[in-house]
N, C-alpha and C positions, 0 to 999 in steps of 0.2 A: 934328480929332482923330477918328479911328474907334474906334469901340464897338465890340468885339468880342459877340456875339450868343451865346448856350449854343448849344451843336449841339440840331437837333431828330430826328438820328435816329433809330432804333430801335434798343436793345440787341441783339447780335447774339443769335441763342438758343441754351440752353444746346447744351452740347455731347453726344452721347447715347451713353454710355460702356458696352460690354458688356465683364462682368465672368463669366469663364468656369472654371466649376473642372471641369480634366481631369480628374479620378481619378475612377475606379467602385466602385473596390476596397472591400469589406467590410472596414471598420474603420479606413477613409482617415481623413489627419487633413487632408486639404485643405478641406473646409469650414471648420475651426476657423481656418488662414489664410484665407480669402473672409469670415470674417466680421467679423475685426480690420481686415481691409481696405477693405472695403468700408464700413466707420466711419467709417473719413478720408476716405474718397469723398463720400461721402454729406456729410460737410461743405462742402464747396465748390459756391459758388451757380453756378458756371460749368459743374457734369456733370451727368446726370442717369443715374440708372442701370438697366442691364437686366443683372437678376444673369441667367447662365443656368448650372446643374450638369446636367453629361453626363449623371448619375443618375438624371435624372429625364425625359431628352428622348424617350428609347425611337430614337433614330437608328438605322436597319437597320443588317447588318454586311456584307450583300451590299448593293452597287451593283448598280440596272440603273437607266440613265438615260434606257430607250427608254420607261419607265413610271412617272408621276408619283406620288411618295409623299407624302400629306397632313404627315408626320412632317418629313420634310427640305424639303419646302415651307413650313411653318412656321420650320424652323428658318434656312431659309434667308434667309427675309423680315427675322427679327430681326438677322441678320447684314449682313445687306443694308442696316435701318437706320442702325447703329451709325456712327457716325463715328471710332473709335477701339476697343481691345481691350485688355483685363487679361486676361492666360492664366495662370493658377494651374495651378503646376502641380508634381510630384514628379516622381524622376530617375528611370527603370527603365531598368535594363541600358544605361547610358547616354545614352539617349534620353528623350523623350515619352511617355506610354502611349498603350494601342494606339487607346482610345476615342477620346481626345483628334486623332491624326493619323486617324482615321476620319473624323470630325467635321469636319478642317479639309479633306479632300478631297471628301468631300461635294459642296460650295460651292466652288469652287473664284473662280468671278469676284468673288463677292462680298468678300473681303478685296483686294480692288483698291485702290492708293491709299488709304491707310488707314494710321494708326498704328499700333503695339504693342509692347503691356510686358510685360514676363514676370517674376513671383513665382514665386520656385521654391523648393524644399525637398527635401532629401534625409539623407544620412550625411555623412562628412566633406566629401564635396565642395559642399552645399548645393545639388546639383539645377542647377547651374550649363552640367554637360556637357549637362542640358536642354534649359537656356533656350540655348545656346550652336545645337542641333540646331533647334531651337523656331524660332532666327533664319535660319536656312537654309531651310526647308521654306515660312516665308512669302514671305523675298525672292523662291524662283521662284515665288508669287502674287501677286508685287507691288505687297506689303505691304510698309511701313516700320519695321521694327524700331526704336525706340530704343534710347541704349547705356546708361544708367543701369539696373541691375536692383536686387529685393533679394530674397535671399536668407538660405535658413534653414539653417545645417548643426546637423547632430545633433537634428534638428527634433524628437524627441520631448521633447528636454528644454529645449526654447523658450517653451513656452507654460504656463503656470499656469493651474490651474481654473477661469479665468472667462475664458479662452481669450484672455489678454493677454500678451504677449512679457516675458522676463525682461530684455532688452535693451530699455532705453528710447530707443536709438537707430533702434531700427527705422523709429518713427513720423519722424522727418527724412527717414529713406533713403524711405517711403513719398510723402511729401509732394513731396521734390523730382525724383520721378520722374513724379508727377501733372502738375508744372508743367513739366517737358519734353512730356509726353503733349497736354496743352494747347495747349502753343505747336504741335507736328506736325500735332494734328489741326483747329484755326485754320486754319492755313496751308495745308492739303490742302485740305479743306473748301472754302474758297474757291477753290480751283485747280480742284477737280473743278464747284463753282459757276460758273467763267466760260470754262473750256477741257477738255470732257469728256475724262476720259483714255481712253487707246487703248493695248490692252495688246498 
């Protein structure tokens, strides 16, 4: 009869989840979504997180990439870490705002094989024609979109004074987008760990 033995590996480690809020805007309400969010995040012993807000990065608005900027050097490096991406984001004029796709062009190798989830918020459409733009602009950096989003419409009257959603469904829509985020960035992780990708 064989024993079977406990495995003696080593737990894989966590996975290092940047959590990004586009908006710049004076009087954004996109923190108060980053911070509900990143609640649930922060729950789970499998992510670790790097909150980062465009607000506060000072990212140039000119590129010149013949001259290295400590700014997008930095921010590069964090991005570079990440195994995975939460992009927070609100809808302008159908799109992304403008910080936000500065920010993603920046960098451009570094969302290489990579997951990403998009939080969106807007007016009736919930920021969705966003996160919709949001997933096109990564694929050609080939980055992984997942398809689960969530979504806030009429987003000022989502959240009550202690910046928690009227909808207590949110928190599932939140959760079961984590555990897709999870499983993609697993599975990349270890693809870019044992067959570098080549873009």
């Amino acid at each position: 009869m064989t024993t079977l033995q406990p495995s003696t590996a080593a737990p894989a480690p966590a996975l290092r989840v940047a959590v990004i809020t586009g908006s710049t805007r004076v009087g954004r309400i996109g923190p108060t979504v980053t911070n509900w969010y990143t609640d649930i995040l922060r729950a789970r012993p499998d992510m670790d997180l790097d909150l980062i807000d465009l607000a506060t990065t000072d990212l140039p608005a000119v590129m010149d990439f013949t001259v290295p900027d400590p700014r997008v050097t930095a921010f590069d490096e964090r991005i570079e870490q990440a195994d995975a991406f939460v992009v927070v984001t609100g809808e302008y004029n159908r799109s992304i705002p403008a910080a936000l796709k500065n920010a993603i062009d920046l960098v451009p190798a570094a969302w290489r094989a990579k997951p990403a989830a998009a939080v969106s918020y807007g007016g009736i459409s919930g920021g969705l024609r966003a996160a919709e733009h949001l997933s096109l602009i990564l694929g050609e950096l080939h980055a992984h979109t997942i398809r689960n989003t969530v979504s806030f419409h009429n987003i000022r009257e989502c959240f009550d004074d202690n910046g928690r959603p009227f909808d207590t469904a949110c928190e599932a829509a939140a959760k079961g987008q984590l555990d897709q985020l999870a499983w993609w960035a697993t599975a990349l992780r270890d693809a870019r760990t044992t067959n570098p990708y080549q873009a």
